[in-house]
N, C-alpha and C positions, 0 to 999 in steps of 0.2 A: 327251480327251487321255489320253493313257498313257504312262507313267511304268514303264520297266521297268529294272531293280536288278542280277540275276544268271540270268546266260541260260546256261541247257547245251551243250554245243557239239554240234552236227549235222553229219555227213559223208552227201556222195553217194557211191555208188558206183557204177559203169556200168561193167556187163559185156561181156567183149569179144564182139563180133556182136550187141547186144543193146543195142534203146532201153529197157529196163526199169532203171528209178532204185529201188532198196532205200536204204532211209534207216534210218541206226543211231542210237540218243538214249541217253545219260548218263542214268544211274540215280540220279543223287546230287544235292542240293541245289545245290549249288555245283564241282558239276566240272566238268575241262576234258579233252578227249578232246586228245592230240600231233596233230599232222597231219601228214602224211608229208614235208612238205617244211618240218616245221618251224614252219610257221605256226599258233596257238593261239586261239580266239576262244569268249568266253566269253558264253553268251548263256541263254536259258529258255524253256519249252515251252510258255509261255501264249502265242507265237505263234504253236502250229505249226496254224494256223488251215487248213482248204479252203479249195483255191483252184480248184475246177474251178467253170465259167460251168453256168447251170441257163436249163433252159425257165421261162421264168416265166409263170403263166397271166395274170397282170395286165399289162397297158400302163400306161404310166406316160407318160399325155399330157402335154405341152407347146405350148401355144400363145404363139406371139411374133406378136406386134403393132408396128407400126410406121404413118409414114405414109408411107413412098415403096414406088411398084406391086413392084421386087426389095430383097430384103433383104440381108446378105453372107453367102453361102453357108459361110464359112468359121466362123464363129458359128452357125448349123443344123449342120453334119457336127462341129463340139464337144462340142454336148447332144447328136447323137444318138451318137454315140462314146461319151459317157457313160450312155447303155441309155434315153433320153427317146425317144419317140415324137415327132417337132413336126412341128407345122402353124404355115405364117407365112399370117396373115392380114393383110394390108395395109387401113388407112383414115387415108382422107384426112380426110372430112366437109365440113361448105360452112362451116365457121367459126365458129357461133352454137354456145356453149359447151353450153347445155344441149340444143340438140338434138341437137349431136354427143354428147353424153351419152348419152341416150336411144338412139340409133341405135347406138354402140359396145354398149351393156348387151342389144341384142337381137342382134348380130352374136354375141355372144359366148354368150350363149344357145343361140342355134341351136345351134353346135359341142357345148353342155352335152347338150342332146338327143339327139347320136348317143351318147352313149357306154351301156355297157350297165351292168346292178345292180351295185353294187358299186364301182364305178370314177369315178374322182378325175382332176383334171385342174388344172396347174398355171400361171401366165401370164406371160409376161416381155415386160414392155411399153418399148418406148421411145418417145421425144419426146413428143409431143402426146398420144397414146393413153395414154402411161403418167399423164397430166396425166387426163384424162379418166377412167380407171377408180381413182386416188387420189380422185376426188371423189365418184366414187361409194361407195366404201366410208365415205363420212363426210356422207351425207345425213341430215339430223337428223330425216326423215319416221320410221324406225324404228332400231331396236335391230341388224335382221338385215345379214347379207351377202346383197347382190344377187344373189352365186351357190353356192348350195348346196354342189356338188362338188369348187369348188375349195380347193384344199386348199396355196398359197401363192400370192403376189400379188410379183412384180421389177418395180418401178419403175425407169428410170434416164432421168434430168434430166425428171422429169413437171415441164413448164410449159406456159405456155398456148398459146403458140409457138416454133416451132423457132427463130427468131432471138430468140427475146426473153428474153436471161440478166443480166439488171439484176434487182438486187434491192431492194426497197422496206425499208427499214428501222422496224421497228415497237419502240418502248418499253415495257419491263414488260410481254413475250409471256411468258405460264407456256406450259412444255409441255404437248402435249394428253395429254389423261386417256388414249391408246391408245399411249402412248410407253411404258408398261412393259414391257419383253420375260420379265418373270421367270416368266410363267405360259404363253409362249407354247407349249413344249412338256411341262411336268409341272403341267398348271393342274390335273388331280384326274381321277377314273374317269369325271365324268362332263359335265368341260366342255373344251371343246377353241375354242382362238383361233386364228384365223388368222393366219398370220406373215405381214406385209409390209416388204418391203426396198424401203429409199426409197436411189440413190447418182446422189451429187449433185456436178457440179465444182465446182471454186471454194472460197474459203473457206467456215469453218461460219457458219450463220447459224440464227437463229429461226425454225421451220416455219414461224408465222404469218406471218411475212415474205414467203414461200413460197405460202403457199395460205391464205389469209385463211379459209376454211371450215371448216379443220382446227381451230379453237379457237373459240369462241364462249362469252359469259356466260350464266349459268342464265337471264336473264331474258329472253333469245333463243332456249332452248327446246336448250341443248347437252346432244347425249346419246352425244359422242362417246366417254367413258365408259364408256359401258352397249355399246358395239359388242364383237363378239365377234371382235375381232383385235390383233393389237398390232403398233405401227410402231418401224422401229430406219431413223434417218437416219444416212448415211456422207455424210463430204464427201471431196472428194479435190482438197485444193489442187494447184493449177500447172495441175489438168489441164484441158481444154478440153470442149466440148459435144462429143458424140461419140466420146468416150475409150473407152470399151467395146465399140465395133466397129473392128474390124481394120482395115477398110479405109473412107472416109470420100470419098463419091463428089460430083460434081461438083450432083448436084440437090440436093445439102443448102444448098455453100453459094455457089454458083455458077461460071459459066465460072471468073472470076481467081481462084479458089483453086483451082483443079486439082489444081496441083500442090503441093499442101499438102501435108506432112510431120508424121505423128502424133509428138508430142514427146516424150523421154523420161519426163517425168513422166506422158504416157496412158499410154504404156507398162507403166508400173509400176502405177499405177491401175487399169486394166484386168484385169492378173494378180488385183490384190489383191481386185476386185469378183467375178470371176469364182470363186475362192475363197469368197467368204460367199457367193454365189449357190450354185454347187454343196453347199455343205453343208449349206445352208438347204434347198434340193432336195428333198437324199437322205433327212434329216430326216424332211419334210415327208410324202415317199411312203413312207418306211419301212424304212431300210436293214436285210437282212437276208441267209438264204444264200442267196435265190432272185434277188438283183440282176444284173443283167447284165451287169458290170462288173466284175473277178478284184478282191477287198480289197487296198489298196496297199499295204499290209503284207506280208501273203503274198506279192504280189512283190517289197517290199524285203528280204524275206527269204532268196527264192530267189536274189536274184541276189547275197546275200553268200555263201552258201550255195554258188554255183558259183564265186566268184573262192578262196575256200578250200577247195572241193574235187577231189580228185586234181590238186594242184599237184607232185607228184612224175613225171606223165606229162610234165611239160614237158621234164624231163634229158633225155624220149627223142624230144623233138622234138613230141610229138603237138600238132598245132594245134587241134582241136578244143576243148581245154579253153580254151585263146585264145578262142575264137567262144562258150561257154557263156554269159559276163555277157553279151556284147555283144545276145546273142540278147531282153535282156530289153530292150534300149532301143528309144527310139521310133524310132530313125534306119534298126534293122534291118528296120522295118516300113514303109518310106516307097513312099507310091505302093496300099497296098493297104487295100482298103473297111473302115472302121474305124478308117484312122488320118490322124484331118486334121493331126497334128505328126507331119512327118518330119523331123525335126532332134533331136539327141540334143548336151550338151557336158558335160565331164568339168572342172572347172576347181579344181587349188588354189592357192591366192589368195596365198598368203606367196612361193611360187616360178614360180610362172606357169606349172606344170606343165600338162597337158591335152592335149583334144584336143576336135574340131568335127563331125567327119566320122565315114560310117563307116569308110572304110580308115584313117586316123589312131586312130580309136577301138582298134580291133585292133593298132595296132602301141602305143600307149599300157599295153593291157592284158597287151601280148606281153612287152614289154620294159621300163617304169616302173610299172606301178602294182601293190599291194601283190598276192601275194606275194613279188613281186622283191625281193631283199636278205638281209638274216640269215636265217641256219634258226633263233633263236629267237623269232623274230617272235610278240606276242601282242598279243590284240586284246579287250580287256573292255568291253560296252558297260554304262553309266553310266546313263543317262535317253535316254528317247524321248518324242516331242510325235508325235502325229498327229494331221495337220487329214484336210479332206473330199478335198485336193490334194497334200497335202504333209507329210513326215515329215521331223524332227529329231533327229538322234543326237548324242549325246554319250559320243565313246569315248576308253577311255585305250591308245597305243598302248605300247608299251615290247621294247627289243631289248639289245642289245650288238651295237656298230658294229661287226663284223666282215667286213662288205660294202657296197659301196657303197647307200645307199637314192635312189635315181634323183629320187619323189616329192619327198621330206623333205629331203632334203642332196645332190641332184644337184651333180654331178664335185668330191665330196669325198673323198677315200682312206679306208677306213678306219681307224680312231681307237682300236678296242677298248674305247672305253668304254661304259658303259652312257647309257641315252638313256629316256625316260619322257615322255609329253607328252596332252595333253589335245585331242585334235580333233573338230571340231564340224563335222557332214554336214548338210546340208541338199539334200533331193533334192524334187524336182517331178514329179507324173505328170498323164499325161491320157490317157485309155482305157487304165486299167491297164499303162502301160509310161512306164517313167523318160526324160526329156525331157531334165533339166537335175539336175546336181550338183554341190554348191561346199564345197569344205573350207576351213576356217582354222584355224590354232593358232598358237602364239607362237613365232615362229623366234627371236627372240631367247634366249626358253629354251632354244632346242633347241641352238643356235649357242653357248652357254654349258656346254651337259653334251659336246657335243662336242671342246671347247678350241678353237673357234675365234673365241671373242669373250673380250674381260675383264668378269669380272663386275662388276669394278669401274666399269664404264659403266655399268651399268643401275642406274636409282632405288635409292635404300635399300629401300625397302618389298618391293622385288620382288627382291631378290637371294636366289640359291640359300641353302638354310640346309645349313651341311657337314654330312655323315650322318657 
């Protein structure tokens, strides 16, 4: 995560006849470069990271495991959008746990054997198979992992059967001794654990409840301890078996659910697993300059970067700078190899502002969203979070109402007063281009510095203090 304080401000500039971008950076600690239309954003140079895509000599295998012969293609063109190499290997098995054991640990081999010196390979298992190679990494014969190379292990709902999501309730289960994550990735120069990610629906419950293997008394010869991995279980209440694939086809759960409808709590689950999967990943094989993948950051930067620069070309109509941000979302990318999300949405949440599409997108960014409104418009950002998915800002906007602001106070006249407020971004990408972003802040504040609310409505605690 990153935490960034006081940021320089960066202008593009693009010369006429000419795709060449000169980028000018503030000298000073804490300066803010005018912007030609007024608009002022204050940001720092510890992002101005490379963002160009490199050959990278390594693959960065992925093998997904399942038990039905297709799997959903729209989950494969994800990871591989994300710079994974995958192979789905499908097994069924004939039902007897440990031969399927045995049989999955050599299918999975094989695959270890094509790869060449050097090179690591990753696994994301579901249903049964994921049941099947969680047991294997907790055989109390030895200390090691089964597979040398692999270098993370995705569980999601490993049990014993695809219909079989009852759980057995077991008293005074301790966690197992491989539940510590603290050493997964900084265990020391010269031990390294395997990360496993166990996501699981339904309420939390006790692994042991789960997988009776996974915990055992010394006096049983438990050495799950001494294994060189460490397990982190997610539950994900409301949501159903299944949740982590897109589309949920009729051999899982037969003809009469067909027409089954993933609920919105998989929905959410799904996001939120897909998230610790990805970061776990990237982790895992080594996120660096040579990844496939452009840093979210450097493109969340770019595209603040083009909605505040040359905002003065718009008095003369030029549309182009309209198309700059939208160029960064996934929606202008729909249809072409590399981007399994062709859906982009713009949504702020206090006024319902936005937009869906891309021709809405474009007229959103033509005519509501910031720079439209005052020429003193400034824009400080505050703190940023960034996950493997997804970045969090927190900026302070501040103007004097001397024009209408479309976003913030749509079809309110201007006011001329001054306006100050705390908005919180939350954007989502997937193949390096922004998907989804949601603002909120407190209109109530804003509605109060404006004069159209009494402040004497809102709580005592929260009322403006007169300057």
């Amino acid at each position: 995560m990153v935490n960034v304080f006081h940021r320089f401000t960066r202008r593009r500039a693009q010369s006429s006849g000419s795709n060449q971008v000169d980028r000018a950076e503030t000298a000073g600690p804490n300066s803010a470069v005018s912007h030609p239309h007024g608009l002022q954003r204050t940001v720092s140079t510890s992002s101005g990271r490379c963002g160009r895509r490199y050959e990278d000599p390594w693959h960065r295998y992925l093998i997904i495991v399942s038990d039905t012969v297709q799997f959903d293609p729209h989950v494969i063109q994800r990871f591989q959008a994300e710079g994974f190499d995958v192979t789905y290997v499908p097994f069924t098995g004939c039902g007897d746990l440990d031969k399927d054991r045995k049989a999955l640990e050599n299918v999975i081999r094989l695959e270890e054997d094509e790869l060449e010196t050097g090179e690591r390979f990753a696994i994301a298992a579901y249903h049964r198979p994921a049941y099947l190679l969680l047991s294997a990494h907790h055989q109390t014969i030895s200390n090691t992992n089964p597979f040398p190379r692999l270098c993370a292990l995705i569980a999601y709902y490993p049990l014993p059967s695809s219909d079989q999501y009852t759980y057995k309730r077991k008293e005074n289960c301790e966690p197992p001794g491989c539940s510590d994550t603290s050493t997964i990735f900084e265990a020391g120069p010269k031990t390294t654990f395997l990360p496993i990610q166990v996501h699981m629906p339904g309420p939390k419950v006790q692994p042991c409840a789960l997988w009776p293997w996974i915990h055992l008394s010394a006096s049983e010869g438990d050495v799950t301890y001494k294994k060189w991995h460490r397990c982190h279980v997610y539950s994900y209440p409301g949501c159903t078996a299944g949740f982590a694939e897109k589309e949920i086809g009729d051999e899982r759960f037969g003809e009469e659910d067909e027409d089954m409808d993933i609920t919105y709590e998989d929905e959410v689950g799904s996001q939120l697993a897909w998230s610790r999967v990805l970061g776990c990943l990237k982790r895992s094989f080594g996120v660096g300059g040579h990844w496939a993948v452009v840093d979210i950051e450097t493109v969340w930067e770019e595209y603040w970067d083009r909605i505040c620069a040359e905002a003065d070309e718009r008095r003369f109509g030029d549309q182009r700078v309209v198309e700059k941000p939208v160029e960064l979302l996934a929606a202008s990318h729909a249809g072409e190899v590399g981007c399994p999300v062709g859906e982009s949405a713009v949504t702020c949440l206090p006024t319902f502002a936005g937009a869906s599409d891309i021709s809405s997108l474009k007229s959103f960014f033509a005519q509501t969203f910031i720079p439209n409104g005052p020429e003193d418009q400034k824009i400080r950002l505050l703190t940023r979070t960034v996950g493997s998915d997804r970045i969090v800002d927190e900026i302070q906007f501040s103007c004097r109402h001397t024009a209408e602001i479309p976003w913030l106070l749509p079809g309110i006249a201007p006011t001329g007063r001054d306006i100050q407020v705390i908005v919180i971004v939350v954007a989502s990408f997937c193949a390096g281009q922004i998907t989804r972003q949601s603002l909120y802040w407190d209109q109530a504040s804003v509605l109060v510095q404006a004069g159209m609310l009494d402040p004497g409505l809102l709580p005592r605690a929260v009322q403006p203090v007169p300057v």
